[in-house]
DOVEX-334693 format. One record per residue (C-alpha): residue number from 1; residue in three letters; x, y, z. Coordinates in steps of 0.1 Angstrom, whole numbers. Example, Ala and Ser with C-alpha at 12.3 -4.5 7.8 and 13.67 -1.06 7.14 Angstrom:
// residues 2
    nr   rest      c1      c2      c3
     1    ala     123     -45      78
     2    ser     137     -11      71
***
This chain:
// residues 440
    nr   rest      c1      c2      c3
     1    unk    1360     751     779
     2    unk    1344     721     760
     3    unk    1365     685     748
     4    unk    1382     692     719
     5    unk    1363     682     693
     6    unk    1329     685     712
     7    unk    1300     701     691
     8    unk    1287     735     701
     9    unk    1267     734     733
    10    unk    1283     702     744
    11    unk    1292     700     784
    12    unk    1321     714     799
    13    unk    1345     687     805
    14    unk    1347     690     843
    15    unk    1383     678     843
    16    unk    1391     708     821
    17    unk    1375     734     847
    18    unk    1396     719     875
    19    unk    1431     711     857
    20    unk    1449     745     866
    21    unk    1448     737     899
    22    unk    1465     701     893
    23    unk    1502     708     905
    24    unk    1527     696     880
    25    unk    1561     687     897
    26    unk    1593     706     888
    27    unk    1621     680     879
    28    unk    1644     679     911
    29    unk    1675     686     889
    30    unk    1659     719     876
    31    unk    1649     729     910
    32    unk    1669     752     931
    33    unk    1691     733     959
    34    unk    1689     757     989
    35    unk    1655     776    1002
    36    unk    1644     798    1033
    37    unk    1621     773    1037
    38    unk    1620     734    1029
    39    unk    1588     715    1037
    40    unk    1586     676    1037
    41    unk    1553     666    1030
    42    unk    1528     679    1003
    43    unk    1499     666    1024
    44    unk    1475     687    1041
    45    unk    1495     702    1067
    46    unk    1525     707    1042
    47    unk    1506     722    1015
    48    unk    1488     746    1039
    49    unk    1524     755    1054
    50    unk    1541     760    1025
    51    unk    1514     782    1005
    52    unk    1512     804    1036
    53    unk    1550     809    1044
    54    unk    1552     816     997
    55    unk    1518     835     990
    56    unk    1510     854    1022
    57    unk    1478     865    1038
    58    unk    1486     841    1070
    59    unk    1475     854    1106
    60    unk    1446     872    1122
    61    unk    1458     903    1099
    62    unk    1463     885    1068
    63    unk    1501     900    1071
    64    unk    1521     872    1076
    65    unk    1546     851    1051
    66    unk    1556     857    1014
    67    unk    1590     867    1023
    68    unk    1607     841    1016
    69    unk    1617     817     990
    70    unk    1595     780     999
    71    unk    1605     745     985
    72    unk    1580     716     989
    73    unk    1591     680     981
    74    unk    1569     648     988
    75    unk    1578     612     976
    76    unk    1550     605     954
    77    unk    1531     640     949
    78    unk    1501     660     962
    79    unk    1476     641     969
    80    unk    1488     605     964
    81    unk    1466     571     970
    82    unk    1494     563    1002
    83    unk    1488     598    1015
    84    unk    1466     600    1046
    85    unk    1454     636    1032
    86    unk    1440     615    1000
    87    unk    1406     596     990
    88    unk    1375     616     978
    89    unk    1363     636    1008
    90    unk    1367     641    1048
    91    unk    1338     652    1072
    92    unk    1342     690    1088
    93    unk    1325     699    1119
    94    unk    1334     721    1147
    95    unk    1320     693    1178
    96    unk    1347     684    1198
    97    unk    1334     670    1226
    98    unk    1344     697    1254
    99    unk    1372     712    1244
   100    unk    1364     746    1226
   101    unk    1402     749    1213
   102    unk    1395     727    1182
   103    unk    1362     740    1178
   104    unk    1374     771    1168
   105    unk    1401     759    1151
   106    unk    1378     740    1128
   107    unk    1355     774    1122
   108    unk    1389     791    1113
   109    unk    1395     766    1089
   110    unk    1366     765    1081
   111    unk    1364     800    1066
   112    unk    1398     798    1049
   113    unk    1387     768    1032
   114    unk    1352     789    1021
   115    unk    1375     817    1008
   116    unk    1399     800     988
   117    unk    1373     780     970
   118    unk    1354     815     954
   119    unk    1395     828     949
   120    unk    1411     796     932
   121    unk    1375     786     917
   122    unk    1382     753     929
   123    unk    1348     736     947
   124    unk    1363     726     982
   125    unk    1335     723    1005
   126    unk    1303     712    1005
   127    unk    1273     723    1029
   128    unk    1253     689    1038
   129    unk    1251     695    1078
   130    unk    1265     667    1099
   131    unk    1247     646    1125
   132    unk    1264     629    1154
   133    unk    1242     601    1165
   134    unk    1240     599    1206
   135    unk    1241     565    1226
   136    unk    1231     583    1259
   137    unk    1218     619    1274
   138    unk    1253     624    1290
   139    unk    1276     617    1260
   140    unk    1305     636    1238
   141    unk    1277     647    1219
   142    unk    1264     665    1250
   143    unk    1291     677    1258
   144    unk    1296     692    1221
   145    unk    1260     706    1221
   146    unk    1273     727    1255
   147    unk    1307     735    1239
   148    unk    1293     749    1208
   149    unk    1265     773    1223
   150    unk    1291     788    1240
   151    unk    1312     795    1209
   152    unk    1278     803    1195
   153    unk    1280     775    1168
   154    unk    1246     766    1160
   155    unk    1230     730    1168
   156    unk    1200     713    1170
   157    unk    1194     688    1193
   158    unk    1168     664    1173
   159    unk    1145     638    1195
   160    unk    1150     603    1172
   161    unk    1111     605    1157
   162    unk    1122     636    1138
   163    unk    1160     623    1131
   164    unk    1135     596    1110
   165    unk    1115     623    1097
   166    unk    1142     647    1080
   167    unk    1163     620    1064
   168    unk    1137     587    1057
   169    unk    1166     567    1049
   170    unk    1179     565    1087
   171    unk    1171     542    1113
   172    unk    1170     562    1149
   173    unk    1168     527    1170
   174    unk    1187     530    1203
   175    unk    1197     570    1194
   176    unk    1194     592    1226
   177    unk    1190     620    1207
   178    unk    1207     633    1172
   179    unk    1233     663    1173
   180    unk    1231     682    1141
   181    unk    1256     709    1134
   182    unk    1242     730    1098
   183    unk    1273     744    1089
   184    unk    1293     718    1088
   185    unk    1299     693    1058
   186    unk    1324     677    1038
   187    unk    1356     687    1018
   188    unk    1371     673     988
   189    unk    1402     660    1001
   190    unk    1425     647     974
   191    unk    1413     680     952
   192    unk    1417     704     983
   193    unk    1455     697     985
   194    unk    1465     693     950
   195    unk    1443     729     949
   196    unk    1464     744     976
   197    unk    1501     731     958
   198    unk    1488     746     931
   199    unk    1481     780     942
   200    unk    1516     777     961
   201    unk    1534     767     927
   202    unk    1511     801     913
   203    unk    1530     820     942
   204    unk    1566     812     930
   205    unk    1568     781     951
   206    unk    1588     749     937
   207    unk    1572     717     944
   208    unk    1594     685     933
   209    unk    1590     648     936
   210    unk    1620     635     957
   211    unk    1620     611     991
   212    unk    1640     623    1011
   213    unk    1656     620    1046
   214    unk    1671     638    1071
   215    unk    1709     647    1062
   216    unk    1741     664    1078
   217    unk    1741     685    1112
   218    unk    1759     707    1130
   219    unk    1758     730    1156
   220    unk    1721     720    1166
   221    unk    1712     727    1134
   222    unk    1700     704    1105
   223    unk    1719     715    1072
   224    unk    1700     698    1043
   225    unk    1682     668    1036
   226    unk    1692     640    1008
   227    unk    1669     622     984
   228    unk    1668     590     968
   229    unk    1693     599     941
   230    unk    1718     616     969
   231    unk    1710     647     961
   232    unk    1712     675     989
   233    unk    1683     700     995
   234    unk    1697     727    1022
   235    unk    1674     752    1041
   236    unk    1673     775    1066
   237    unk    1643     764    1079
   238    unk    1628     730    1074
   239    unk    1595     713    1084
   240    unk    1586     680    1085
   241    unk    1548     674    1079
   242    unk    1554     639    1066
   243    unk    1522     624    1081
   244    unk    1525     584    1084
   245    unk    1561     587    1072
   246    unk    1574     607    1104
   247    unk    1580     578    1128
   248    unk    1605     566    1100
   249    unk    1620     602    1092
   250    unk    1622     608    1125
   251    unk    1620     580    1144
   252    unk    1642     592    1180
   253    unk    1611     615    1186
   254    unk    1587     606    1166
   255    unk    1589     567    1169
   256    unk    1571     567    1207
   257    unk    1548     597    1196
   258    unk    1531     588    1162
   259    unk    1515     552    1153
   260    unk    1501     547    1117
   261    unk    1471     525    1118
   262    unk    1447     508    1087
   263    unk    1419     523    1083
   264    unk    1390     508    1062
   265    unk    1363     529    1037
   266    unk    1339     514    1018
   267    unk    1315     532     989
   268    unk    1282     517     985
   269    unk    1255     518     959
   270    unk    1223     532     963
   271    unk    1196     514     945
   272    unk    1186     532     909
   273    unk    1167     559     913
   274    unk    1171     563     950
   275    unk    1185     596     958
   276    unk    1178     596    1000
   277    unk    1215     590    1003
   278    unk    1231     618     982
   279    unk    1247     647     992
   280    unk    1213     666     987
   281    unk    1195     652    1010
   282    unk    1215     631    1036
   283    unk    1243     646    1061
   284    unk    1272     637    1068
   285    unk    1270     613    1103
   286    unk    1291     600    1131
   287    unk    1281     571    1154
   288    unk    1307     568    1179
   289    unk    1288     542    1198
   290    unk    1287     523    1166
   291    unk    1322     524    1154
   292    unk    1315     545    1120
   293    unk    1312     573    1102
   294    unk    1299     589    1068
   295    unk    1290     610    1042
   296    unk    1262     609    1018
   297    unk    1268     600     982
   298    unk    1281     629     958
   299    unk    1300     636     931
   300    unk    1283     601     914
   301    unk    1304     582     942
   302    unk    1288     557     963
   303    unk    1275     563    1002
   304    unk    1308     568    1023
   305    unk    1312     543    1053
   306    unk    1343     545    1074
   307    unk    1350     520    1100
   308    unk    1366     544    1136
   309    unk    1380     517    1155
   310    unk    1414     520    1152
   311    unk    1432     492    1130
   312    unk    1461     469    1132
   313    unk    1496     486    1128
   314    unk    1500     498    1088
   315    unk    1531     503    1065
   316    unk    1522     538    1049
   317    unk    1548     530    1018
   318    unk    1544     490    1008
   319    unk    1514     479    1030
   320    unk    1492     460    1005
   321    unk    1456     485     999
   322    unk    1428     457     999
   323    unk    1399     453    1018
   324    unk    1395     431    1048
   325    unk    1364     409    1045
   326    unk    1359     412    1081
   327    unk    1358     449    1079
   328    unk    1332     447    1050
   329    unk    1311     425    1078
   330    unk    1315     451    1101
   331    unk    1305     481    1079
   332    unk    1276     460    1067
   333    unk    1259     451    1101
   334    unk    1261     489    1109
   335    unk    1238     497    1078
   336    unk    1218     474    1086
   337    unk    1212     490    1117
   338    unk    1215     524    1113
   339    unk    1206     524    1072
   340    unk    1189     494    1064
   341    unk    1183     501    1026
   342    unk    1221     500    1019
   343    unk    1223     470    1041
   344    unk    1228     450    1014
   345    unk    1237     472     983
   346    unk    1267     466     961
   347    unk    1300     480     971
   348    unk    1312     504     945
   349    unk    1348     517     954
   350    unk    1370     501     989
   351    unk    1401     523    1004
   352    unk    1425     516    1031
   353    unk    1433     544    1043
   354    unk    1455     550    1074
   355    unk    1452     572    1107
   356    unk    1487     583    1121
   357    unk    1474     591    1157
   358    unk    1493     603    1191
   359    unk    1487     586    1220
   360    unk    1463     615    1232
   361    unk    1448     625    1199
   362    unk    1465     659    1197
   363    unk    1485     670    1171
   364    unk    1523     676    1171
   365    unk    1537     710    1158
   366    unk    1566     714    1174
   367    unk    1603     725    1172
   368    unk    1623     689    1166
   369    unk    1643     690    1202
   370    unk    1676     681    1185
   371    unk    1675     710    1159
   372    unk    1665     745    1161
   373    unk    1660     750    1123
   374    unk    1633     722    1124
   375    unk    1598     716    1127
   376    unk    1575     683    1129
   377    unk    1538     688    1122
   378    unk    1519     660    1121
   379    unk    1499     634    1145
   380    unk    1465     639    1123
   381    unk    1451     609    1147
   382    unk    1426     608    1123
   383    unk    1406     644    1128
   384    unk    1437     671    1114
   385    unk    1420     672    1076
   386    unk    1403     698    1080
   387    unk    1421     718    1102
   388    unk    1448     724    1074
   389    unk    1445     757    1069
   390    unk    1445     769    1103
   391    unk    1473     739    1112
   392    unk    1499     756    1082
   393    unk    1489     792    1096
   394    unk    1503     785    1132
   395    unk    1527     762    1121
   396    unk    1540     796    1106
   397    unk    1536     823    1133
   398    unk    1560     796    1151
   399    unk    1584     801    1122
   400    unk    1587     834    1126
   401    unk    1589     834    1159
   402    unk    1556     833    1178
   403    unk    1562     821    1211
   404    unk    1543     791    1223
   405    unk    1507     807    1240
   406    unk    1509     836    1214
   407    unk    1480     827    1188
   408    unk    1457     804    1210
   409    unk    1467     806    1246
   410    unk    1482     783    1271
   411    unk    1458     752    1255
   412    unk    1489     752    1225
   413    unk    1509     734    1249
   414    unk    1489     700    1237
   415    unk    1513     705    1205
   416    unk    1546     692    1223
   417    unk    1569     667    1214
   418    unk    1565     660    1250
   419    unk    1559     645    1275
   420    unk    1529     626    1267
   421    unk    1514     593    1279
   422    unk    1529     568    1253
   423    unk    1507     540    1264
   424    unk    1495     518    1236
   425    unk    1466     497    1237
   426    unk    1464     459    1233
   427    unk    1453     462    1199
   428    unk    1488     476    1189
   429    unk    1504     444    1207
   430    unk    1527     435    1170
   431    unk    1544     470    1176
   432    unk    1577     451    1165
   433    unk    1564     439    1130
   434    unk    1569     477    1121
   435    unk    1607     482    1132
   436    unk    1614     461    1101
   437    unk    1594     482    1073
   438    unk    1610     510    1048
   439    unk    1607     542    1049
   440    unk    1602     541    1009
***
């Protein structure tokens, strides 16, 4: 529809086309205090859990959930500026190195992600192709190139004189060779999940604003949860897919398991005119040997640089948002490198963002060990974006019972609580400067 009071033939308001799928919270004294299902979290995994388990559809026959009644509660709301499922946009690609299990994961989300976009008529994801940038001829990137063929995932392996022939705007020096997966791309992150809580609240869902923490127990099972105000939200089943939040809500298990870490993006400006860098004509790109990653200009945002290393230890709730100057020295030596023409271009937007990684990089969907009426999903470690569908689709054929092994085979084991090796690196060395932080 046009602005009010825009003249005939003016341009849709694109705010307007995407507002219905804009969650608006219930107010927690109007919404009901008991559910079948209560899920912390209205991030990615959340969202995706919740809308399954309400609206249905879930599972290799589209059979599973919408039996049961599904409350959703996050502190601050879909899609928040603390969330680690928020800023513009996150990279999807099926290379994993050598593991196929998250490569097909990824094309399963993938798809989900394709279908809801034409059904909500929401834009979700956007086809650019992505590029991994190889140090050596035996790499991850090899070992993703072999993966993928066998999964039949299309690639290209690109010699670097033709990596600088596609896209002008790239610098191949020291590149091995280029990986290019087609189908991959970006999604719109902060819009994806508000989309998804929006088509749960559609579904009969209740989605309230209320920080909450674990409450009363007994007989192995959790009874309800209380918020800020003291309120008490009961369940039968609960999950918490609190993200960098967990290892405060839960911090017996999740404390040794989950480590939130800053995590620096920058937005840079093209010069006028220049359009090598957009969405139309660049990929997205990952140079592990470099330390960063990207995605090409779009939506009249700036070029998307994300520094990879993994940052000093982060408070998710009260940590202050600002960019470090170092890590603006650091994103600008890459371009100079590896995009010289945006070497020195102005920056347009800066984010700190925040991984909340496992030791080993896989996720944690498990049953808590202290409550049988309890999940924890989380442990992103800084790749579970885009997996989000697929992630709140298993997360529910566990829910209903589904043993372990029963959707994807004995490699589901990587899920546990544990054991795992909880070895942190030196980097993480002020591990006690976090025991102090709130949880809100």
């Amino acid at each position: 529809m046009n602005r009010v009071g825009a003249g005939a033939g003016a341009r849709p308001d694109r705010r307007d086309a995407l507002r219905p799928s804009v969650p608006t919270p219930v107010a927690a004294a109007e919404a009901p205090g008991t559910a079948d299902l209560l899920v912390v979290g209205a991030g990615v995994m959340g969202a995706w859990t919740a809308f399954w388990a309400r609206a249905g559809g879930a599972g290799p026959e589209s059979d599973r959930g919408g039996d049961r009644s599904v409350t959703l509660l996050d502190a601050w709301g879909a899609g928040h500026l603390r969330a680690t499922s928020s800023d513009e946009h996150r990279i999807i690609r099926s290379a994993h190195g050598d593991d196929p299990f998250y490569a097909g994961w990824s094309r399963r989300a993938l798809a989900h992600w394709q279908h809801f976009e034409e059904e909500w008529q929401v834009p979700l994801f956007v086809r650019t192709g992505v590029l991994w940038f190889a140090a050596t001829e035996e790499s991850w990137e090899a070992d993703s190139e072999r993966t993928l063929a066998r999964l039949d995932i299309p690639t290209e392996r690109l010699a670097p004189d033709e990596i600088a022939r596609r896209w002008p705007g790239i610098d191949p020096a020291g590149v091995a060779f280029g990986l290019f997966e087609p189908a991959a791309g970006f999604l719109w992150a902060r819009r994806g999940v508000q989309a998804a809580v929006a088509a749960f609240q559609r579904a009969g869902g209740t989605y309230a604003l209320a920080g909450v923490r674990p409450g009363r127990e007994a007989g192995g099972r959790l009874l309800d949860v209380v918020d800020q105000e003291g309120r008490r939200w009961g369940a039968e089943t609960f999950v918490f897919a609190a993200g960098p939040w967990l290892p405060k809500l839960l911090p017996d298990v999740c404390g040794p398991l989950v480590t939130v870490t800053r995590q620096p993006v920058f937005y840079v400006g093209p010069a006028a005119g220049d359009a090598r860098f957009g969405a139309g004509a660049m990929p997205g790109w990952s140079d592990d040997a470099g330390g960063c990653y990207g995605i090409p200009a779009a939506d009249d945002r700036g070029f998307k640089i994300g520094i990879d290393r993994v940052g000093p230890r982060f408070d998710p709730s009260n940590g202050e948002r600002l960019p470090d100057p170092d890590d603006l020295r650091l994103a600008r030596a890459f371009l100079a490198r590896r995009f010289p023409d945006l070497a020195a271009r102005p920056v347009l937007e800066a984010r700190v963002c925040q991984y909340e990684s496992t030791p080993d990089s896989h996720f944690v969907i498990d049953r808590h060990p202290a409550w049988e009426n309890a999940w924890i999903v989380g442990g992103g470690s800084g790749h579970g974006f885009k997996h989000g569908p697929r992630i709140g689709e298993y997360v529910l054929g566990r829910i209903d019972g589904l043993a372990e092994g029963a959707q994807d085979g004995a490699a589901e084991a990587r899920f546990r609580v544990g054991p795992r090796d909880a070895r942190r690196g030196a980097h993480l060395a002020s591990d006690t400067m976090a025991e102090g932080w709130e949880l809100f």
